[in-house]
C-alpha positions in Angstrom: 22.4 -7.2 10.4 19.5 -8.5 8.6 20.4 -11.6 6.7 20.2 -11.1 2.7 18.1 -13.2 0.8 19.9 -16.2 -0.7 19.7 -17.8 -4.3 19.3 -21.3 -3.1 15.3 -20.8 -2.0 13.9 -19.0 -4.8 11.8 -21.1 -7.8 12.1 -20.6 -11.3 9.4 -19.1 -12.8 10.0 -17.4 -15.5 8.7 -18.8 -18.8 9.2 -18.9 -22.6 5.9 -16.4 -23.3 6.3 -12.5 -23.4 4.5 -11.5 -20.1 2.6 -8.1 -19.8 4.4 -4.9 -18.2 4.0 -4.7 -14.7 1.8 -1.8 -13.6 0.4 -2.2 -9.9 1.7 -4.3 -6.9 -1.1 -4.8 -4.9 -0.8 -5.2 -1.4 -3.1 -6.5 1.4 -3.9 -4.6 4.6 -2.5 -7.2 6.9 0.9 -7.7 5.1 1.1 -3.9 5.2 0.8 -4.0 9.0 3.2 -7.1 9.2 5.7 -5.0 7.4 5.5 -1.8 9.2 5.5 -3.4 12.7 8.5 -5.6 11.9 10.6 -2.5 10.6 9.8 -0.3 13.5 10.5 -3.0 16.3 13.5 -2.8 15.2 14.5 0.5 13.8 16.9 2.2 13.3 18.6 -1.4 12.2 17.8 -2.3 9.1 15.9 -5.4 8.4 14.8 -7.5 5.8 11.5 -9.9 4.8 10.6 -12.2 2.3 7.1 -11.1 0.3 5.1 -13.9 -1.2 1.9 -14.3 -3.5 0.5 -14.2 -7.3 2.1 -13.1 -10.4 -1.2 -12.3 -12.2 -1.2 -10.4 -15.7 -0.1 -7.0 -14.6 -0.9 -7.2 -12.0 1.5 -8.4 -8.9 -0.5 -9.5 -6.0 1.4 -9.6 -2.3 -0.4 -11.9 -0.2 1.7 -12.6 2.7 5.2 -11.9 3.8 7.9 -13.0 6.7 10.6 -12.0 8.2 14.5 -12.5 7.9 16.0 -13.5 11.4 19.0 -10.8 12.5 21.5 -12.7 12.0 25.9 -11.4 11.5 27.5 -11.9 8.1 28.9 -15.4 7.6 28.9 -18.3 4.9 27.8 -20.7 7.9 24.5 -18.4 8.7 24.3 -17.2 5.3 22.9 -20.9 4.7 21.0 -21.2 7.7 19.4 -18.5 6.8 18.3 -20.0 3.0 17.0 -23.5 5.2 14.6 -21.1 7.2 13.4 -19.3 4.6 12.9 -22.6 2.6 11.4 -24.6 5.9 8.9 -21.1 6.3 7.6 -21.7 2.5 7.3 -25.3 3.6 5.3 -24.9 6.7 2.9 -21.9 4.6 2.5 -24.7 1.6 0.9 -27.1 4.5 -1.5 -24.6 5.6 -2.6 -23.7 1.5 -1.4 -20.6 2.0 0.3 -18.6 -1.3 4.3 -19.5 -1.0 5.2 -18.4 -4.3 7.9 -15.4 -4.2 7.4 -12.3 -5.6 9.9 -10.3 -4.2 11.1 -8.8 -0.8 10.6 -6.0 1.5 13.3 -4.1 3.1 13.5 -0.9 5.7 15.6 2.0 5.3 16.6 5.0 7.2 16.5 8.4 5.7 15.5 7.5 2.3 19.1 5.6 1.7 18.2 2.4 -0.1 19.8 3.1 -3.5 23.1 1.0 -3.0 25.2 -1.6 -4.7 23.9 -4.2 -2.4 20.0 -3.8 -3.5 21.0 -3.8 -6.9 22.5 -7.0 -6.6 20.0 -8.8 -4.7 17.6 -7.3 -7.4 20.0 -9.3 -10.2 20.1 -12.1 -7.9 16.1 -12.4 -8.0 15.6 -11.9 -11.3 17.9 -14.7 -12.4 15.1 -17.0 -11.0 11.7 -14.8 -11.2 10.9 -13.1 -13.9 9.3 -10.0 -11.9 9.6 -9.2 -8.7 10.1 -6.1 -6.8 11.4 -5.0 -3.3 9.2 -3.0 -0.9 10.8 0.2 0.8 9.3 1.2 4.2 11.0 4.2 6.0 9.8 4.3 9.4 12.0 8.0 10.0 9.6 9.6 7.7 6.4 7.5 9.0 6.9 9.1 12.1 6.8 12.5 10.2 2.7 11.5 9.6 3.5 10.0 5.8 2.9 6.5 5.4 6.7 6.3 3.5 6.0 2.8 1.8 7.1 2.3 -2.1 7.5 -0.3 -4.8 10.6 -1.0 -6.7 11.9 -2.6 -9.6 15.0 -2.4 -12.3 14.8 -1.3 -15.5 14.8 -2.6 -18.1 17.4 -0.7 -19.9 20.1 -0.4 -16.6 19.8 -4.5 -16.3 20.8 -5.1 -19.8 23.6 -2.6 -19.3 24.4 -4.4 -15.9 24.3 -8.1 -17.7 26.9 -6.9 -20.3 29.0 -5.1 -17.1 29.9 -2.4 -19.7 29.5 0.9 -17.3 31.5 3.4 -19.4 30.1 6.5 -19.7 29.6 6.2 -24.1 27.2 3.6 -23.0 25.4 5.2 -20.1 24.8 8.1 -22.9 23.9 5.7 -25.8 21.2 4.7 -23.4 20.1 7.7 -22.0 20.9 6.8 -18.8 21.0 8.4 -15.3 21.1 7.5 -11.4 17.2 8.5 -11.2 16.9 5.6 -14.5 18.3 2.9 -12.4 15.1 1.9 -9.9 11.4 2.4 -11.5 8.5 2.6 -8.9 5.5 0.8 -9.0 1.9 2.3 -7.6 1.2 0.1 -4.7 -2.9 -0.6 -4.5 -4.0 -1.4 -1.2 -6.5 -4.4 -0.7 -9.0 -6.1 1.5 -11.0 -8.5 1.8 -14.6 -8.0 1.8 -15.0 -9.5 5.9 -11.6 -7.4 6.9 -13.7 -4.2 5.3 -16.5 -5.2 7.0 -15.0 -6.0 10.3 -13.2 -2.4 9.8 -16.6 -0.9 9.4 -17.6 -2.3 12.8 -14.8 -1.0 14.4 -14.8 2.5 13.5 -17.1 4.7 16.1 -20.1 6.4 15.5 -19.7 10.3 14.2 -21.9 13.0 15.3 -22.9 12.5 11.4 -23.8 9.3 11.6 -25.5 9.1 15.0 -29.2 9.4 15.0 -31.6 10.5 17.4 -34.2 7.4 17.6 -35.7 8.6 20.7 -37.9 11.4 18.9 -40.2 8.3 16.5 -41.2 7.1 20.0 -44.7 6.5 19.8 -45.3 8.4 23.0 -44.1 11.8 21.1 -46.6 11.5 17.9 -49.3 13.7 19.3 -46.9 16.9 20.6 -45.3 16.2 16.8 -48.8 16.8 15.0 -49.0 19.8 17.2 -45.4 21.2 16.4 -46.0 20.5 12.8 -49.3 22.1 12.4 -47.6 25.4 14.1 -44.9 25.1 11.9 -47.3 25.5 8.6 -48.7 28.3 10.2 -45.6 29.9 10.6 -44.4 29.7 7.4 -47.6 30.9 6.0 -46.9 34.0 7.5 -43.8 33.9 6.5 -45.1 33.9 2.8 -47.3 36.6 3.3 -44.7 38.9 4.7 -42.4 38.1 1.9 -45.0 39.1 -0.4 -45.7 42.3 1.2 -42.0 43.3 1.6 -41.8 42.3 -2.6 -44.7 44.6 -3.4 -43.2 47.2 -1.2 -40.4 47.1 -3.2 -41.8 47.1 -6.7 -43.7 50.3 -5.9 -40.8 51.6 -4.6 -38.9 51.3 -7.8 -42.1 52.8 -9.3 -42.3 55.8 -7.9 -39.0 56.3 -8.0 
């Protein structure tokens, strides 16, 4: 089982100032394909990642991202677990790459992520990071040809119910609230860097589109190309002059008759 992420490595960063909604996550390519390889090596077992970059406006960028060892359930390994994940922000800090956590990624089988557990690793988070969300990849359906990737966050409304641990059902209908009101979803916005997108463009093979015949502006061909052209405007010459006829055939046509 994949090891759940722990209070003990996550920063405080929430602050004092009212901080825009959150309306995109934006993802790079590469963390992407770091997250679908790592859930479909080991699918169907679920496993778990940590994601890391930029809390910017409304904007959440996700830069990076590692994984959670496999590890059983146990206080002892519980901890190990927060030292690796601590000692992995450490070791990405050295290198100047972005260790600041923005949430976590997760895989799921069948669509079945809504559970007590994520809902309390959600609370957990929050405590600490103002906003973060968890990234859902289902590799049962990306085998089906749909790229099954989403976005997710509480809101707003369920954590203030889930603070005051009042869940009776006057309040649930004092706040309009449902099972489908308990997770909000995110767009996800893909991104890369302008040299990824370029190295992409190198790697992607020619199309009957875009090859092009170079061969026929030889030099060597100009003369037999003057000659093809010049019967070509005599072609369509006649070609006008038939038209014409067949037009004037026509009118009379409609004349006489």
């Amino acid at each position: 089982m994949a090891t759940t992420p722990a209070r003990s490595f996550l920063q405080v960063a929430a602050t004092e100032e009212a901080a825009p909604p959150l309306r995109v996550v934006q993802i790079e390519g590469l963390v992407i394909l770091k997250i679908i390889k790592h859930c479909k090596d080991h699918s169907p077992s679920l496993v778990t990642g940590q994601l890391l970059g930029l809390d910017v406006g409304s904007v959440l960028e996700v830069t990076n991202c590692f994984p959670f060892p496999m590890r059983e359930e146990d206080e002892e390994i519980e901890a190990d677990g927060a030292n690796y994940q601590l000692e992995m922000m450490r070791c990405l800090r050295e290198v100047n790459v972005d260790n600041n956590t923005v949430g976590w990624y997760q895989s799921t089988l069948l669509g079945s992520f809504q559970t007590v557990e994520l809902i309390e690793t959600f609370m957990n988070y929050q405590e600490n990071i103002r906003r973060c969300v968890c990234i859902i990849y289902d590799p049962s359906r990306s085998d089906q040809g749909v790229l099954a990737l989403k976005a997710l966050k509480l809101s707003d409304s369920f954590m203030e119910l889930y603070r005051s641990n009042n869940f009776t059902g006057e309040k649930l209908r004092e706040k309009n609230l449902s099972w489908v009101d308990i997770f909000e979803e995110i767009p996800i916005k893909v991104s890369n860097s302008a040299l990824i997108s370029a190295f992409m463009t190198e790697l992607e093979p020619d199309t009957p589109v875009t090859q092009c015949d170079y061969d026929r502006l030889q030099l060597s061909t100009s003369s037999l190309m003057e000659r093809n052209t010049e019967f070509l405007i005599e072609c369509m010459d006649d070609l006008s002059l038939e038209q014409q006829k067949v037009l004037l055939g026509l009118h009379l046509f409609c004349v006489l008759f």
